[in-house]
C-alpha positions in Angstrom: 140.7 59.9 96.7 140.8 60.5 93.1 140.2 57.6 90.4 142.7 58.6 87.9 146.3 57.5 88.4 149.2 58.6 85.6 152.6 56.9 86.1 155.6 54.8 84.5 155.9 51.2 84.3 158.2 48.9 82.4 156.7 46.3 80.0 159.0 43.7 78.2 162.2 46.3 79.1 160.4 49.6 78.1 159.0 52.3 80.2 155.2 53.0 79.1 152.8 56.1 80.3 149.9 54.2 81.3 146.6 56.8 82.3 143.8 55.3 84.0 140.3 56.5 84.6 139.0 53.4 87.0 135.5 54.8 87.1 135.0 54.4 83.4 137.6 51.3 83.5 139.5 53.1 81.0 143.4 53.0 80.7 145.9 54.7 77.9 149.5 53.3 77.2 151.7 55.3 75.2 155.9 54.4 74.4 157.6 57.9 74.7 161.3 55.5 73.1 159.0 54.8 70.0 157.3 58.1 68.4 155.2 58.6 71.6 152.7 56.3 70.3 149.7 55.7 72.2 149.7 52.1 71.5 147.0 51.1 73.5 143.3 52.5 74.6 140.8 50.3 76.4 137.5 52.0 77.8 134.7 50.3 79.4 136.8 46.9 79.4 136.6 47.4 75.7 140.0 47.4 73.1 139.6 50.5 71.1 143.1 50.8 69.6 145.1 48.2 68.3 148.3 47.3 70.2 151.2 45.2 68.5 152.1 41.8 69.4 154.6 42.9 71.8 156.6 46.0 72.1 159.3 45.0 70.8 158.2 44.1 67.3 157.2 47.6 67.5 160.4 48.6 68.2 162.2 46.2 65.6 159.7 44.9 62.8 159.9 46.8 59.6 157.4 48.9 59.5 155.9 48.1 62.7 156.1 52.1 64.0 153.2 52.6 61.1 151.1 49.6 61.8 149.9 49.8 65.2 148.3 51.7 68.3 148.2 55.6 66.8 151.5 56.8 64.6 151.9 60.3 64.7 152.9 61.7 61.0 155.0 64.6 59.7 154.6 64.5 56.6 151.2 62.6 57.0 151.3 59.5 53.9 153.4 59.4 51.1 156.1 62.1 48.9 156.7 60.8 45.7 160.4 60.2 45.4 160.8 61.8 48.8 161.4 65.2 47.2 159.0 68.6 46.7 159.6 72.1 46.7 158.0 74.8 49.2 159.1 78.7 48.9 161.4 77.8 46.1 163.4 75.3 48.4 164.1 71.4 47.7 163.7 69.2 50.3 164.7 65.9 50.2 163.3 63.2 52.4 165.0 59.4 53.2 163.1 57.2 51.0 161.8 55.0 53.8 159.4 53.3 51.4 161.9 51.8 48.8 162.5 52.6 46.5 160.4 55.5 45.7 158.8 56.9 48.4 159.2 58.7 51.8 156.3 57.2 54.1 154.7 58.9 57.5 158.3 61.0 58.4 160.0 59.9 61.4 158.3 61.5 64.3 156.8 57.8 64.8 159.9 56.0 65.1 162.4 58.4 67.4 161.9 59.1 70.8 160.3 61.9 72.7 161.0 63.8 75.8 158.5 63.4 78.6 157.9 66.5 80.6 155.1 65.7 82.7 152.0 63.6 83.7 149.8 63.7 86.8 146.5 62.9 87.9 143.8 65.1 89.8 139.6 65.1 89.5 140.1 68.2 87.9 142.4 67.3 84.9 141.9 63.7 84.8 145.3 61.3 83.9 147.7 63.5 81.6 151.0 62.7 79.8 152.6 65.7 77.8 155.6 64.8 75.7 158.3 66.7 73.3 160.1 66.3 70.2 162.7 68.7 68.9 163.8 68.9 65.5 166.9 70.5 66.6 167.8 67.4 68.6 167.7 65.7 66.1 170.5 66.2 63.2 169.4 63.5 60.8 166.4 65.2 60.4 168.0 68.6 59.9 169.9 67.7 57.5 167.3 67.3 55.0 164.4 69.4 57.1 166.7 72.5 58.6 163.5 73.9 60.4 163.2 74.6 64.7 160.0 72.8 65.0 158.7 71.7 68.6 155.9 69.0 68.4 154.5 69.2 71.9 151.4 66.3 72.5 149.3 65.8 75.4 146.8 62.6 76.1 144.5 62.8 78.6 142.3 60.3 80.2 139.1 62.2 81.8 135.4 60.5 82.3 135.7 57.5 80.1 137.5 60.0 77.2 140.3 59.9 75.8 142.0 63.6 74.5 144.3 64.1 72.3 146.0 67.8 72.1 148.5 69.0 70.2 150.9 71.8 69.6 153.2 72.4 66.9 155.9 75.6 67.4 158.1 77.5 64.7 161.0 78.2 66.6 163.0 79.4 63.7 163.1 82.5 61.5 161.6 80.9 58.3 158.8 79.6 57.2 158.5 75.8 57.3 156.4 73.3 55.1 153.8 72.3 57.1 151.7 68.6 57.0 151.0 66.7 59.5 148.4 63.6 60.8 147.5 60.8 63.1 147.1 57.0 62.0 144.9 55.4 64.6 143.9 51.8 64.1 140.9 51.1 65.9 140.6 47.5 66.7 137.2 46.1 65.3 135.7 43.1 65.1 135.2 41.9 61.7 132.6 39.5 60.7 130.1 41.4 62.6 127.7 43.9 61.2 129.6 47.3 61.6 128.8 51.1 59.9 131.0 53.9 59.9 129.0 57.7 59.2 131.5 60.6 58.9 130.7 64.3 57.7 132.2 63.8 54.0 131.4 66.7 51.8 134.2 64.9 48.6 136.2 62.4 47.8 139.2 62.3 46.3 140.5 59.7 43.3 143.6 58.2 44.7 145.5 55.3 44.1 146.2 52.6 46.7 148.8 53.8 48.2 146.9 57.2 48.7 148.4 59.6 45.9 145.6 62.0 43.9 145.3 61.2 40.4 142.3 64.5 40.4 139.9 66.7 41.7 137.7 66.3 44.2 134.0 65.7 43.8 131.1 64.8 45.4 130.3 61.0 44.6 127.6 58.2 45.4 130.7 57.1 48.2 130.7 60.2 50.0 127.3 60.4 50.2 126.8 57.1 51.5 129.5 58.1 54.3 127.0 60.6 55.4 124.7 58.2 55.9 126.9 55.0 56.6 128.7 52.3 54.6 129.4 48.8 56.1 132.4 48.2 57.1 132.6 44.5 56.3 132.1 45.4 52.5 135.6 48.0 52.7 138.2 45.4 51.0 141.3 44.9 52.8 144.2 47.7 51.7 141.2 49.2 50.7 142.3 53.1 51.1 140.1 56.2 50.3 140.1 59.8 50.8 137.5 62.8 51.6 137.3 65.7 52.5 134.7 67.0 55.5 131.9 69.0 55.2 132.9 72.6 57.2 129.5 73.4 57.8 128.6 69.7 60.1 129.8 68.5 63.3 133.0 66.8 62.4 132.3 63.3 64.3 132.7 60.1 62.8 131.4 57.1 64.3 131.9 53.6 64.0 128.8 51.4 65.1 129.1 48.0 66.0 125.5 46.7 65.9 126.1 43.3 67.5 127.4 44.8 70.2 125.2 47.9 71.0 128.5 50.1 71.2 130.1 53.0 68.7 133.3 54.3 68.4 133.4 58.2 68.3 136.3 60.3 67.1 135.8 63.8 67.5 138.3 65.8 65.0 139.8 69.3 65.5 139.0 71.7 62.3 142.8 71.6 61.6 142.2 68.3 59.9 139.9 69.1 56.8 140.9 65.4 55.2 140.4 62.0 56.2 142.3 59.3 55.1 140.1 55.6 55.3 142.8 52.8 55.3 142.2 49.1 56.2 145.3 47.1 57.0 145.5 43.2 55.7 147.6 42.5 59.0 145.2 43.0 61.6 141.2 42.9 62.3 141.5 47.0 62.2 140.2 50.1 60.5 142.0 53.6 60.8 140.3 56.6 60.2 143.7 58.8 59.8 142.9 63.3 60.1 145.3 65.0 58.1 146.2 68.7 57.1 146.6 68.2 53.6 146.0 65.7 50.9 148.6 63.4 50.3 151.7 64.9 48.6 149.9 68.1 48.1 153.5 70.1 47.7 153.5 68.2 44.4 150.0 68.8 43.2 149.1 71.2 40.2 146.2 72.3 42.2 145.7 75.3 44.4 147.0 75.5 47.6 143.5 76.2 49.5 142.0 73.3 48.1 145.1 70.4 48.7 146.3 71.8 52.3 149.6 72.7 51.4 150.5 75.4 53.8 153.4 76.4 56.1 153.6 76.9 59.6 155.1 81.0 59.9 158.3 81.8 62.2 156.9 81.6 65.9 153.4 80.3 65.0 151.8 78.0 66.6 149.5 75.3 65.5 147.2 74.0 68.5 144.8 71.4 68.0 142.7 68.6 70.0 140.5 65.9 68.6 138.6 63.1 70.5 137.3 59.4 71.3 134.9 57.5 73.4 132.6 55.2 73.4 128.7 55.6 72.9 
C-alpha cells in the first residue's frame, strides 16, 4: 500500500489539492480557483509555508493573492506605471497597485485548470495544473500573447517539487518575466540565519525598483556566510543576484530548533528577491528571471534578465524544499 495519497477536498466552500507523503508526515494544499497557489506546506509536523487566515480572505482581502502561501508571478514585482516596451511594442498593464504601478500580474489571482494528480511509490503525490492566456481575454487585451503556464507540485520523501513549464503557443515573440513569492512561516524571536549563494546585490528601493548597478557589497558577502534573520527590519526588501559558479541552495536555519529550511532553485532564476512582510511572522525568499522592471532599465539586457520567450519555446524549470 503506498503512503502518498493526492485528492480533492472542500475547505470553507473551495475545492483544495491536498498531497500527502505520511511517511515523512508531509502534506501540500494548493487552491487551483485562486492562482493555483500552494497555500500551505507542512513536513515533519512542521509549518513551512504560511497559509492565510482562512480561504476566503484569500479569495476576497485586497491583496491577499500576494500575501500568503506561494503566489505565482508574471511579471514577477513591480512595472512602473504598468507600461514598457519589448520589440518596439507598448504594453500596458492594469495598474493593480494604485496609482502607479502594476504589481505580481494576475496569474495569482484567476483560476487554473486541473489536469491531473495521482499518487504511486514511484512518483510520489502530484498535482499538474493549467493556465491559458487565451482563456482569458482581459489579459489579452493588454498581453495578446498564446502563453500556456503549465505547474506541477509533487510531494515525494519528505520533499516538496515544484516544476514548471511555460509554452509560446503563438507566432511572436513574447516579453518574458516571471517568479514565485513563497512565504515561509518562521518563528521570530528566535535565533535564525539565512546563507544563500549571492555573488551582488542590487540598490533598490522599498518597493524593489533598481536605482543602479550591481555590485558586490559587505551584504552579499555576509549572505554567503549568513545574516540573522531577526536583525532584517520588517518591509525590509533586498535584491541579489547568485553566484553561477555555487550550488544555488539557500537555507534558513533555525538554531533553537535544530531544523533548516532548504530551497533548492532551478538556474532559470539568476535573482532573488528578500522580502519580509509586516503582516505575518514570515520571510520570502522570492526566484525571479529578471530584476524588477528590467524592460525599463538603461542597462543591458544580459545583465537585468529582460528576455523573451521565442514562438513555440518552452521554458522548463524545477526548484526545491525540505527540511534538514
Amino acid at each position: 500500500m503506498s503512503n502518498y495519497w493526492a485528492g480533492s477536498v472542500i475547505k470553507e466552500g473551495f475545492s483544495v489539492i491536498q498531497l500527502t507523503d505520511d511517511d515523512s508526515q508531509s502534506t501540500a494544499e494548493l487552491i487551483p480557483a485562486i492562482g493555483c497557489n500552494l497555500f500551505r506546506f507542512v513536513c515533519g509536523g512542521q509549518e513551512i509555508i504560511l497559509p492565510p487566515a482562512s480561504l476566503h480572505a484569500l479569495h476576497q482581502d485586497t491583496d491577499a493573492a500576494f500575501k500568503y502561501g506561494t503566489p505565482i508571478l508574471f511579471p514577477p514585482n513591480r512595472v512602473r506605471q504598468g507600461r514598457f516596451t519589448f520589440k518596439g511594442r507598448e504594453y500596458k498593464l492594469p495598474l493593480n497597485e494604485p496609482p502607479d504601478h502594476h504589481l505580481h500580474g494576475e496569474l495569482c489571482t484567476k483560476a487554473w485548470t486541473v489536469s491531473g494528480y495521482g499518487a504511486s511509490q514511484e512518483e510520489g503525490a502530484w498535482v499538474t495544473s493549467r493556465f491559458r492566456l487565451a482563456e482569458h481575454p482581459e489579459i489579452m487585451a493588454y498581453f495578446p500573447h498564446l502563453l500556456t503556464f503549465t505547474m506541477t507540485y509533487r510531494v515525494k520523501e519528505g520533499r516538496l517539487y515544484q516544476e514548471g513549464v511555460i509554452e509560446n503557443e503563438g507566432m511572436e515573440e513574447a516579453p518574458f518575466a516571471f517568479g514565485l513569492h513563497p512565504y515561509f512561516a518562521l518563528p521570530f524571536g528566535e535565533s535564525m540565519v539565512l546563507r544563500l549563494p549571492a555573488a551582488e546585490e542590487w540598490p533598490v528601493t522599498n518597493q524593489a525598483f533598481v536605482t543602479g548597478l550591481p555590485e558586490a557589497t559587505a551584504f552579499s558577502r555576509r549572505l554567503s556566510e549568513g545574516i540573522t534573520l531577526e536583525d532584517y527590519p520588517q518591509l525590509g526588501c533586498s535584491l541579489v543576484t547568485l553566484d553561477q559558479a555555487l550550488d544555488r541552495t539557500c537555507r534558513i536555519e533555525m538554531k533553537d530548533r535544530g531544523r533548516t529550511i532548504v530551497y533548492q532553485l532551478d538556474p532559470l532564476f539568476p535573482y532573488v528577491v528578500l522580502f519580509r512582510p509586516d503582516w505575518a511572522e514570515a520571510y520570502s525568499l522570492e526566484p525571479y528571471t529578471y530584476v524588477t522592471d528590467a524592460f525599463n532599465l538603461p542597462y543591458e539586457h544580459e545583465q537585468t534578465g529582460a528576455r523573451g520567450i521565442r514562438a513555440g519555446e518552452q521554458i522548463r524549470f524545477a526548484n526545491r524544499l525540505w527540511i534538514e
